[in-house]
N, C-alpha and C positions, 0 to 999 in steps of 0.2 A: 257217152251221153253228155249232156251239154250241162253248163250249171252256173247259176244266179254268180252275177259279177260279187266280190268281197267286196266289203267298204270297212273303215275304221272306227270301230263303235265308239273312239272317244268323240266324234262328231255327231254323234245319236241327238245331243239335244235337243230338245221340243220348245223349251221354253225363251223365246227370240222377242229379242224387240227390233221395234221399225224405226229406232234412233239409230242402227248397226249404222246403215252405211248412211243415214245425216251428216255423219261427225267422220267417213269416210273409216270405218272400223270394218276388219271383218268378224261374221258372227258363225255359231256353229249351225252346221247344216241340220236341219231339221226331215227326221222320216215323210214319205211322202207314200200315198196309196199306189200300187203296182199291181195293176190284174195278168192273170194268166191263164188263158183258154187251153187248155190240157190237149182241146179236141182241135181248136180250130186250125187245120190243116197240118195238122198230123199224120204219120205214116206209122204203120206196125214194125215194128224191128227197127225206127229209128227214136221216135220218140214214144213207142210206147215195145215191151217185147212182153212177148207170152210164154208157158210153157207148152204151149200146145199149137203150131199153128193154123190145122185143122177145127178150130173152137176158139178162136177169138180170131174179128175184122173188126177195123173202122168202114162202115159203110159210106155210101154214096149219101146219106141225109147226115153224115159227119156225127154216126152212133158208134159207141163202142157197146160192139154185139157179141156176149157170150154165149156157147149154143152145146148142145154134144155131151154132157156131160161135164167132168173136172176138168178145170183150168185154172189156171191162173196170169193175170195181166199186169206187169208194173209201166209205171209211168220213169216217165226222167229224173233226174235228179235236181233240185232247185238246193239253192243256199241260202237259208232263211234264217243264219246265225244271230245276222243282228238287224232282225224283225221286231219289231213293237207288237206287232198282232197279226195272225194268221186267221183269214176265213175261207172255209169250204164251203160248197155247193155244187149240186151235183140233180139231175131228174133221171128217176129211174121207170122203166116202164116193161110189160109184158103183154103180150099177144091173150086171144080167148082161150078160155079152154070148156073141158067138159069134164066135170068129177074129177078135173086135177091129172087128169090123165090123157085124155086122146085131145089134142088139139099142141098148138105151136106155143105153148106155155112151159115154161117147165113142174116136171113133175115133183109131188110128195119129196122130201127131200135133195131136190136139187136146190139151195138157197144160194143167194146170193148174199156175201159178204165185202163189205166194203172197209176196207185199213188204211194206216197212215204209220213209216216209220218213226219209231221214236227214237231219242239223242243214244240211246243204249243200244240200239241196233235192231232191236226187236219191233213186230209190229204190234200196231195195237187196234183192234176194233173199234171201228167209228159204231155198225148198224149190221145187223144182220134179217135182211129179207128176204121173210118166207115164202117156200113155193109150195104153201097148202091149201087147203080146202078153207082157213082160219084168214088168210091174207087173200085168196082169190076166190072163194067162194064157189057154191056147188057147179054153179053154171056163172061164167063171167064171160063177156063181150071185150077182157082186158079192163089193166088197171094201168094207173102210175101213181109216181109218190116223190116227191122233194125233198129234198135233204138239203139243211142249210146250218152250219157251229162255228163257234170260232173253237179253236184248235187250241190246245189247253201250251201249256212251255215247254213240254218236252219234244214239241213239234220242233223250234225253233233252233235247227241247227242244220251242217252245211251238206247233210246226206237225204234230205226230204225228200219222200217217194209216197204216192197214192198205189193202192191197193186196191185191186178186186178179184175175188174168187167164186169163181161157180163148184159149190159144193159136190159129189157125187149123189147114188142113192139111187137117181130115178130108177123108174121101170122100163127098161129099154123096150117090151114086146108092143108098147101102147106109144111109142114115141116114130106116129103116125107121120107128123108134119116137121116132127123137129123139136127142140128145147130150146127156148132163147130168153134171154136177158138183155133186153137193152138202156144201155147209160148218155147220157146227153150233158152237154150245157155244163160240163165239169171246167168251173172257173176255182179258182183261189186270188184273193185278194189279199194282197200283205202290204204292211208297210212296211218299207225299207228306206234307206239313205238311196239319193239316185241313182242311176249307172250311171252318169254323166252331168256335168252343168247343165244347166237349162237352157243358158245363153253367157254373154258378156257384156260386164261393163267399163265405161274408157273414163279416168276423170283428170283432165288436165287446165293449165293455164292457156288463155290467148294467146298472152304473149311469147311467143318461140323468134328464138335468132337465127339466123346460119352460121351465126361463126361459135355456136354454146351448144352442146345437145338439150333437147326439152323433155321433162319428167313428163311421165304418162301413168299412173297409177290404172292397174286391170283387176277386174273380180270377177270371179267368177262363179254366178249365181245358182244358188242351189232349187229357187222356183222363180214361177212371172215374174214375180213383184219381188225379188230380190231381199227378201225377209228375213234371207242366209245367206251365207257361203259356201261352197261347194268346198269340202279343202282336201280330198285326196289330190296328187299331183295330176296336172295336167302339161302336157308336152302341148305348145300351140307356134303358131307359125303368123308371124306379126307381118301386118303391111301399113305404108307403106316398104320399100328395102332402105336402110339404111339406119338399124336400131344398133344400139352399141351393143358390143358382146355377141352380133348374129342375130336376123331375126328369128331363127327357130328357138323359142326358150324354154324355160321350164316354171309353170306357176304352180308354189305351194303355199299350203293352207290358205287357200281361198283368193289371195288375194298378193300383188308385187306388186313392183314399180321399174319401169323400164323406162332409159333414156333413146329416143329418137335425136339423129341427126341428118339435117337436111343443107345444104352447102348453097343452092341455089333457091333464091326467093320465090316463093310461090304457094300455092295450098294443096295442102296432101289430106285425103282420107284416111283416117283411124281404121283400124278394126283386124280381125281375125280371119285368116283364109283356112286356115283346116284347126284340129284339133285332136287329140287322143286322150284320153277316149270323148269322142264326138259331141256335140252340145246335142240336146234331145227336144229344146226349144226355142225362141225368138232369135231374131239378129241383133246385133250388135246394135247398144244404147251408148249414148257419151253424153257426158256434166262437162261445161264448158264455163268455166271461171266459177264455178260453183251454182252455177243454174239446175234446172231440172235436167235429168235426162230426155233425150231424145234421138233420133234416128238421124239429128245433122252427128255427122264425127268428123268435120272438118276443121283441118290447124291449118294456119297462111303463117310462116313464115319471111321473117322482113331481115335485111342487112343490116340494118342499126336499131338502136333501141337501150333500153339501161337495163339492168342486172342489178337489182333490189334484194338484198339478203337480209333478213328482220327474223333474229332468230326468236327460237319461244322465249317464255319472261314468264314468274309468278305476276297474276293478279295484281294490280296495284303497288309492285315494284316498278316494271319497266326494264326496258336493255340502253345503255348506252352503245353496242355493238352494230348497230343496224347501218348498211351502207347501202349506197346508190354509187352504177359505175356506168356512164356511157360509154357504149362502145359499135363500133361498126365491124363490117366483113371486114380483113384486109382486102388489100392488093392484088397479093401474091400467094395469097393461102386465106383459108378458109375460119384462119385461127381471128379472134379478135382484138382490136384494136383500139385504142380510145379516140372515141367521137371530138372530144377537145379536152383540152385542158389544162390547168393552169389558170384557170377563168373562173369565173362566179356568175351564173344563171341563175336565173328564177325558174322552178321546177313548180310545177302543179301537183296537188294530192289530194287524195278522196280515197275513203275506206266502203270497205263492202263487208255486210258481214256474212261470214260465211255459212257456220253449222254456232248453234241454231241462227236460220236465217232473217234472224230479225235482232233488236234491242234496244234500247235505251241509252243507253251508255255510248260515249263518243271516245276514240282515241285520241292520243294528243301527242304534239313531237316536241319537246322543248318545254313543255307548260300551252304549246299552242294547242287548241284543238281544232282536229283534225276534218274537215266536211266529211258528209256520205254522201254525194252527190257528185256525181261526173259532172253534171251541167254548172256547180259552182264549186270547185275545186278550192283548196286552202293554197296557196303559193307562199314557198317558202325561198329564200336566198342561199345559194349554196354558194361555199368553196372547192371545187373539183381541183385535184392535184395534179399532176403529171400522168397519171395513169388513168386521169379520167373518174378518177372515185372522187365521192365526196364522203364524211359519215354525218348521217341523218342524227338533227338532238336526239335525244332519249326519246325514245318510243314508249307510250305508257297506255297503261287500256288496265279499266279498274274493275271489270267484269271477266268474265270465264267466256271462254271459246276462241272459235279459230275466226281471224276475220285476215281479207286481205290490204295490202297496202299497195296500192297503186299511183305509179308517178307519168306524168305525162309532159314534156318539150314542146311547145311550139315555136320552132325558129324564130326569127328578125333580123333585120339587118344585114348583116353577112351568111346569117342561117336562115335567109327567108327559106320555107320548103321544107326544111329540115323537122321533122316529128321522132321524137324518141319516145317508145312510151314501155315502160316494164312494172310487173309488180311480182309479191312472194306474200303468200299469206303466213302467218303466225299465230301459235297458240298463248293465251294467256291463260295459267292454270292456277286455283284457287292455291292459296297458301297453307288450306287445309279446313278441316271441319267444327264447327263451332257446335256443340251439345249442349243444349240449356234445356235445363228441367224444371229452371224453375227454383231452385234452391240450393242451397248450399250447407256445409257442415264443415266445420274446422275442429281443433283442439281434439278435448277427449269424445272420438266417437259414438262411444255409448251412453253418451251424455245429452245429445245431440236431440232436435225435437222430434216428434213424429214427421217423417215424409209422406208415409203411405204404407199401405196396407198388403203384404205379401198375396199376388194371385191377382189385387185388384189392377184394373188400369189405370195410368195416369199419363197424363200428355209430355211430349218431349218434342222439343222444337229445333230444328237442326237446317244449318245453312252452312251453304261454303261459304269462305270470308277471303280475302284478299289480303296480300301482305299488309306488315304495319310495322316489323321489326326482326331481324335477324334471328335474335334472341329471344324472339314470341314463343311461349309456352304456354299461353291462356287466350283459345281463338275465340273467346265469349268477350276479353274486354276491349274495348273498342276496335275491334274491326269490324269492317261495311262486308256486307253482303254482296255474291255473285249473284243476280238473280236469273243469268243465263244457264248456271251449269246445271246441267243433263247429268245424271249417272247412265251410262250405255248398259250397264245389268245394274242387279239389285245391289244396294249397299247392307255388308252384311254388321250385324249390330249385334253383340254382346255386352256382360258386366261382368268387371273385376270387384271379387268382395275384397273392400278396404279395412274391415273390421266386422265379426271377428277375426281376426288372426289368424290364418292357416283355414276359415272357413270354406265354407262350399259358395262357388259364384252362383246359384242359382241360373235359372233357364229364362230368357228372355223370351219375350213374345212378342210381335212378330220377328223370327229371325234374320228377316231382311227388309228394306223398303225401296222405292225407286225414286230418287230425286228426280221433281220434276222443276223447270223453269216456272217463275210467278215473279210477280212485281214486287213482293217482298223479300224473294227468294228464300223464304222461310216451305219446309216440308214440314207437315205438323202430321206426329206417329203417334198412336193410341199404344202404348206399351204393359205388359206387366211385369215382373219378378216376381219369382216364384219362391226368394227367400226372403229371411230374415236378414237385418244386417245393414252397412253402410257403405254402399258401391259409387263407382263409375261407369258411366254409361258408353261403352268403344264402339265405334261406329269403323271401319275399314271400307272405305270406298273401290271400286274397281280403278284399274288405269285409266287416265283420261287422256286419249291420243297418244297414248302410246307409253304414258311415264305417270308416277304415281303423285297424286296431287302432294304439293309443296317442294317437286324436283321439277328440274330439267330434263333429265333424261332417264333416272333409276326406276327400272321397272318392279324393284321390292315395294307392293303393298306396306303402306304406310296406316297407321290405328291411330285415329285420335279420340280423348276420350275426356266427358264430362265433369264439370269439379263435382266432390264426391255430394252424394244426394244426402238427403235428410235418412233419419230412420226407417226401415220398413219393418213391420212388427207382423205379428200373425194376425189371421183371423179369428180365430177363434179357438177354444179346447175342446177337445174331448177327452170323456173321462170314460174309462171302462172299469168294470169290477174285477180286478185279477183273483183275489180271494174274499170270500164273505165274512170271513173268519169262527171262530166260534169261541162259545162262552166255558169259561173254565168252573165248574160246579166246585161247591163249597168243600166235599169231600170225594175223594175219586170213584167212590159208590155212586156218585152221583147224586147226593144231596144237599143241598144246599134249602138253608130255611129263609121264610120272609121277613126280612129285614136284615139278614146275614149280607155283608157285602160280597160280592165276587166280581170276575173282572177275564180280561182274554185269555184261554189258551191258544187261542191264537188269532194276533191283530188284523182286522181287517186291512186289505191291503188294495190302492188304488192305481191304474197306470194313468198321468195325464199327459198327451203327445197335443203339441201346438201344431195347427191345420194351416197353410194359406184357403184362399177363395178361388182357389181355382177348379174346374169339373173336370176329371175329379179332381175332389181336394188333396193336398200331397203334403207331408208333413214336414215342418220348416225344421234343417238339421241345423241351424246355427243359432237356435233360440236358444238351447242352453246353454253356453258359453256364459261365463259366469258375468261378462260384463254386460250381456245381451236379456240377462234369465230376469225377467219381474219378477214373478209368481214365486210368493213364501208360504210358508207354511201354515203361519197365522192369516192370511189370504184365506186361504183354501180352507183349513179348519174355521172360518168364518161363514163358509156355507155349508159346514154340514149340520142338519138338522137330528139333533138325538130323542129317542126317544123317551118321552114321559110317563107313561102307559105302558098295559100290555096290550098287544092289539085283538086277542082272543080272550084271554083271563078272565073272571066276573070276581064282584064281592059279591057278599048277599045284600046287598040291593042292585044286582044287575048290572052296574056299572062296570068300565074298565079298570081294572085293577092298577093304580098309580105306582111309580116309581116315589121310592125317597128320596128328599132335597138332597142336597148338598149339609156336612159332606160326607153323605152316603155314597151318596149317585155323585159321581165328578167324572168330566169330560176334560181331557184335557190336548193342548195343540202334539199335532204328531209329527213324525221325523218325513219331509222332501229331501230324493236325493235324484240324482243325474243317475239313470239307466242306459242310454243310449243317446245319440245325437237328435235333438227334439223329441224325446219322453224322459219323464220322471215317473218316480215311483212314491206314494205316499202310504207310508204305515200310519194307520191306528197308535195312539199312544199307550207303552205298556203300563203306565200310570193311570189309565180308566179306570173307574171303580161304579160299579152299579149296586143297587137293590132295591127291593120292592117294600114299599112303605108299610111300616107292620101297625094296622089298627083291627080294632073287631072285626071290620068291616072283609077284612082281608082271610079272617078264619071259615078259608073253605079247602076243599077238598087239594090233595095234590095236582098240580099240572107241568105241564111242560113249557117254559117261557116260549114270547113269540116276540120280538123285541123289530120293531121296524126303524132301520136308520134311513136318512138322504140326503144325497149331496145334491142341494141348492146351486141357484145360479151365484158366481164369484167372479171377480174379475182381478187380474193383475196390474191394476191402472190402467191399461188399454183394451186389452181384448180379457174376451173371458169365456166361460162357460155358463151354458141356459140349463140350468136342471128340467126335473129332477130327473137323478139318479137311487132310483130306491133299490133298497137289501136288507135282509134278516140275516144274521150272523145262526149258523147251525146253534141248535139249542137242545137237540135229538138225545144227549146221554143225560140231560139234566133234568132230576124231579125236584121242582120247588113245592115246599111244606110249611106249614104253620106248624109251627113246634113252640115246644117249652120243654122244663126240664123239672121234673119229681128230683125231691128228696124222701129215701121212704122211711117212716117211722122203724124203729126198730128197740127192741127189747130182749135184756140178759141179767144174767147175772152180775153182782153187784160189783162183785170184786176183780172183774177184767173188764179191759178197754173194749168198746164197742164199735164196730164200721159202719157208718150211714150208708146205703147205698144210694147209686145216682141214676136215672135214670132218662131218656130224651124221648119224647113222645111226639105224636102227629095230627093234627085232627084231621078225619077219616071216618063222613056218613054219619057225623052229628057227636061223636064221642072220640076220645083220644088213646091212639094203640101206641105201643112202644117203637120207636123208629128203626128197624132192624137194619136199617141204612146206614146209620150211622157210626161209623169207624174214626169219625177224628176229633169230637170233642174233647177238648185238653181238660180235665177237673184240678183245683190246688187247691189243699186244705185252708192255704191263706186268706184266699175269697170270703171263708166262712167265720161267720161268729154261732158262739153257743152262749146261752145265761143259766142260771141256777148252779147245779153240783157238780158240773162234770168240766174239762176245757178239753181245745181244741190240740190232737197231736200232728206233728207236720205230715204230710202226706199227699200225694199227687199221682197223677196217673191219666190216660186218654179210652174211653167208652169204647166198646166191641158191639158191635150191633144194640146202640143204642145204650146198653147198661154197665156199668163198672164192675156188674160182679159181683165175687165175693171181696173185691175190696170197696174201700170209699173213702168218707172222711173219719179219721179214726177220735173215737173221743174216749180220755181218759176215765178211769174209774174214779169215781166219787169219794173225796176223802174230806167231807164237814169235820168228820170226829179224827184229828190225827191219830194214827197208826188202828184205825177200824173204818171196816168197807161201811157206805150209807146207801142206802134206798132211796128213788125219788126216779123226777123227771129230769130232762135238760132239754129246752128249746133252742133246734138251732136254727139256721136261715143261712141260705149262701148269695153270694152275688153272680148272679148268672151274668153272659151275654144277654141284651138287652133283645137280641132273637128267639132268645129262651125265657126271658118269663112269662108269667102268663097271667090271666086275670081268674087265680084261683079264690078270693073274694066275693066273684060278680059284681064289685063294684064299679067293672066299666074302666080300669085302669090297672096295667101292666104289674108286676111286683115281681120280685127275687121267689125261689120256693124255699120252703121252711118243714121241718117235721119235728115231732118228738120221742124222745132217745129216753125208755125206761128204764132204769135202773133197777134189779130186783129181779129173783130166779122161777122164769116163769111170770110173771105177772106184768099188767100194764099198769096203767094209772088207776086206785082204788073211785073213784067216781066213773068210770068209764067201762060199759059194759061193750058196745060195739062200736067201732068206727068208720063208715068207708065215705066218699067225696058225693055231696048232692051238686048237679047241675042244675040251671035255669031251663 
């Protein structure tokens, strides 16, 4: 079977400019649309085979007709390797039938199936079309149906084959007229690189000698309009005869250069008499001194003339190398000879410019400058030697591009008649690329102003510049502009980060641009960076004619790159809540009372990652670098908002339950550290200390705190973060109490020491119970004083659910009468936590508790019949 010619998918490219062959470049060939008529004149068993050939024809209306039952039909093989896109289409049709059964349709189960191989070998169903009652209906007069996809990638390789199957099943006793299937109009359209050039192109000089061979540069175009290059090798066969090296040659990648030699004067046509593999479009076009193409391709050849050699030059340096050499045919051969010499003529000059075919800028030979007019030529005085050569002053040209030099003789006197005329074009290539942003930064980098805003854009202005100095390393200061140079592809642009240190260069955007020519020869780029930091801006241009701007001839890509930019800083922060924290309760019962301070078990904990502006935002990894990091901690702990209130609690008047001042309640700044590259982490300080403001106001029942924090908007000097960020820190084990603390009366006997007991209570529905919560109040004897008979013994101890027990504060036996026990009372009083006292007075103001300690066996104080506590 037959199969789609190879091509070399490094020449796939699409993306071509129409400056390729301006500037005489080849470019890569670009895919072009190829159809394929499956059917149209097709034969069975050659380009299409069956397995049956009883059940499959291509008919006489150019159908492929399945009929009888099972079969199956493949197509040829096409090479679709290095396809861009594959589309099928295909018209399917059937005959009447009646109830699916007696008529030239096929029947119940006979479907048609249509396939495509895949790159694994296997096929894969495009559409399977049914032969039922559901697709052709009880009674049908015939149907048809269109099939049209593009072919997904696993189409796209060098074994592509179509498929079609006429499934089994029918009912043979009703297959009255027959079963058929018929397929039409099966096209595929792909794109591929061509099977061949489209045509050729010829671009030479007028001037040819007979006694010099003359360059002819050939390309080989890959469409009309020459928008590429065709670059697998082509074998072509050159006319007229007499190119050097043979005219049969061989052109690769698109595009050579081949010398013709002609011995006797006259004019020869250009061009191409065969090819392999064959041009598939136009004939031969030729550029004739750098004109347009067209269909003249004739060279005239003359016996005398000059030989002008003006090699390239940077920009605004120039060549001193550049000669002029008269010369004729000889004699007695074909070789050349000098026209005169020894002599001094006056030579005529005029420049042409070539790619791009226009400018501004004038060349100059000596400091002369140069005309661009044939009709008024510059004439310069030459000294020609012995051999005919003269060398031309310095050639100089302060713009980019190729332009030609052309010299022209008009005889006199002894040389009336006599016309020599020659010229060589030359490239003049920029010195290299100037990046101005706009600013600049010296010294310590991170010191440096703001430049710009990581993600956002900012303008950058880039020109090729022209020599100014051997030892130029700064194409921003004083060099001029080329405002000719063309970039032939995109000029690819990156940044090196200059600090931080070992940072990340960030991603440029747009990654490439295309210089174009302007009067100012300035290209102005909308750019961003995506980091932090203090860069240079690298720009790498393509080769320009061949060699990398600021060479003569080295084809290494050369990077030039802007003095380093100002700061680029973030956009902005985010802040997420990594933990809310929670609040560590007074005793691990879980109690804590109102106005008791307490504080975290564990600190709320913040991540903040620096964003650029770009969609999406991307997190700048080189913000924290310690010389690059704003953002402290007193920053940050400057917007967060703590709370004063509980945001649920009431007193009895309704209100939100306050937090106490300072220094109860103290907030204090918390530890920033570096977590990763652009995120930090900010703890809560373990120095917080809260509680809740103990007034009457505040004696209500137990609750559960509700404490609402937020981080506010802050900034680090430049960028910042927009709150809020609001959290409640877990408060879920904590019961907060109004408490105090009983001292209980107690009475004994006279002549042993006595234990106060202590006890820690709660109010709870208007009256006060004992706080069975309570496991960690400390008691010391020291706290307390006693007056009257008895004193205080040392003693100390921590509360069990709320009460000390059977111990307390121990107070001695009464000895008024030495060495005889006495009877009486003793008042004592302790100094509570100022969480613990309480307003046992109803004066409306807090106090220590107090009780009194009787002395005497059995008995309390003789004035005292009962005692117990009246509330309000």
């Amino acid at each position: 079977m037959n199969s789609f010619r190879t091509h070399q998918s490094g020449y796939r490219a699409r993306s071509l400019s129409t400056l390729c062959l301006v500037v005489l470049l080849s470019c890569p060939v670009s895919a072009v649309p190829v159809l394929f008529n499956l059917l149209g004149g097709a034969t069975m068993g050659v380009d299409w085979v069956t397995s049956n050939a009883s059940r499959a024809v291509i008919n006489s209306l150019g159908e492929l007709n399945l009929r009888n039952g099972y079969v199956e039909v493949e197509s040829q093989v096409y090479d679709f390797s290095e396809a861009d896109s594959v589309d099928l289409s295909f018209d399917v049709s059937v005959p009447f039938n009646i109830l699916g059964l007696i008529g030239s349709a096929p029947n119940p189960g006979e479907n048609l199936v249509a396939q495509y191989r895949r790159d694994d070998g296997g096929w894969q169903t495009l559409n399977t079309f049914v032969a039922n009652n559901g697709f052709l209906g009880l009674l049908s007069l015939g149907n048809s149906y269109t099939y049209s996809a593009t072919l997904p990638s696993n189409a796209y390789h060098d074994n592509f084959q179509i498929r079609y199957v006429m499934t089994g099943g029918g009912f043979g006793l009703f297959d009255l007229l027959g079963d058929n299937w018929y397929v039409s109009d099966i096209v595929v359209n792909a794109d591929l690189p061509p099977a061949g050039p489209d045509h050729f192109r010829f671009s030479y000089l007028s001037t040819a000698l007979t006694c010099n061979p003359h360059s002819v540069t050939v390309y080989a175009c890959a469409d009309a309009n020459c928008t590429s290059t065709y670059n697998d090798d082509v074998t072509i066969i050159l006319s007229p005869s007499g190119w050097v090296g043979g005219d049969t040659r061989t052109l690769s990648g698109g595009r050579d250069t081949f010398q013709l030699r002609q011995t006797t004067p006259g004019t020869s046509n250009i061009g191409i008499t065969f090819s392999t593999p064959p041009k598939i479009g136009g004939g031969d076009l030729c550029s004739i001194d750098g004109g347009g193409y067209s269909t003249n391709c004739s060279l005239t050849f003359a016996s005398a003339g000059f030989v002008v050699s003006t090699p390239d030059f940077l920009s605004g340096k120039g060549t001193a190398t550049a000669t002029i050499q008269a010369v004729r045919q000889s004699d007695n051969s074909p070789l050349c000879v000098p026209a005169f010499s020894n002599v001094t003529k006056s030579v005529d000059f005029y420049t042409r410019y070539d790619s791009p075919p226009t400018g501004t800028m004038v060349s100059d030979l000596g400091g002369v400058n140069v005309s661009g007019s044939a009709a008024a030529p510059t004439s310069l005085s030459l000294n020609f030697d012995g051999s005919g050569t003269a060398t031309l002053p310095t050639l100089g040209y302060s713009d980019a591009g190729q332009k030609t030099l052309v010299a022209r003789y008009d005889g006199s006197d002894s040389d009336v008649g006599l016309t020599l005329i020659g010229q060589d074009n030359y490239v003049a290539r920029p010195a290299g690329l100037c990046i101005n942003t706009g600013s600049t930064c010296s010294g310590s980098y991170a010191s440096c102003g703001v430049f710009g805003t990581a993600g956002d854009s900012f303008p950058v202005e880039i020109s090729a510049v022209a020599w100014q100095a051997d030892s130029d390393s700064d194409f921003c200061d004083g060099n001029t502009a080329t405002p000719n140079y063309i970039s032939v592809s995109p000029v690819n642009l990156s940044a090196t980060v200059l600090a931080p240190s070992g940072g990340e260069n960030g991603v440029i955007s747009p990654g490439s641009y295309t210089h174009t020519m302007s009067a100012t020869g300035i290209t102005s780029v909308s750019m961003t960076q995506s980091e932090v930091g203090v860069f240079s801006i690298d720009a790498q241009p393509p080769l320009y004619f061949g060699a990398a701007l600021g060479t003569l001839s080295d084809t290494t890509l050369q990077t030039f790159s802007s003095r380093p930019t100002g700061r680029f800083i973030p956009a902005y922060f985010d802040v997420a809540l990594t933990d809310a924290g929670s609040i560590n309760s007074g005793c691990p019962t879980g109690n804590t009372y109102t106005g008791e301070p307490f504080s975290w078990l564990v600190a709320p904990e913040l991540t903040i990652s620096s964003y650029n502006a770009a969609t999406p935002a991307v997190v700048t990894q080189n913000y924290t670098d310690d010389d690059f990091r704003k953002l402290t901690a007193a920053a940050l702990f400057a917007g967060v908002s703590t709370p004063s209130t509980d945001t649920a609690a009431q007193g009895k008047d309704t209100t939100l339950l306050p937090l106490a001042g300072s220094p109860e309640t103290d907030f204090n700044e918390g530890e920033l550290t570096v977590i990763a590259p652009g995120q930090m982490r900010y703890v809560f300080s373990a120095l917080d200390s809260m509680a809740y403001a103990r007034t009457l106001n505040a004696e209500v029942n137990p609750f559960v705190p509700d404490l609402a924090f937020s981080i506010g908007s802050w900034s680090d000097g430049e960028a910042g973060f927009t709150g809020p960020l609001n959290f409640s820190p877990d408060t879920s084990g904590v019961s907060m109490r109004f408490g105090r603390m009983r001292l209980q009366d107690t009475f004994g006997a006279e002549m042993y020491d006595l234990n106060v007991g202590l006890v820690t209570e709660y109010f709870l529905d208007g009256k006060y119970v004992r706080n069975d919560l309570d496991d960690c109040t400390d008691w010391d004897s020291a706290n307390a004083t006693v007056d009257g008979i008895s004193a205080v013994a040392a003693s100390s101890g921590t509360l069990t659910a709320g009460s000390s027990g059977n111990e307390g504060i121990r107070l001695l036996a009464p000895t008024t009468v030495p060495g005889a026990p006495d009877t009486g009372d003793a008042g004592i009083s302790y100094t509570a936590p100022t969480w613990l006292r309480g307003d046992y007075d109803g004066d409306g103001s807090f106090e220590s508790p107090s009780s009194t300690v009787s002395f005497g066996v059995y008995r309390g104080h003789e004035r005292i019949v009962y005692r117990r506590e009246l509330r309000n």
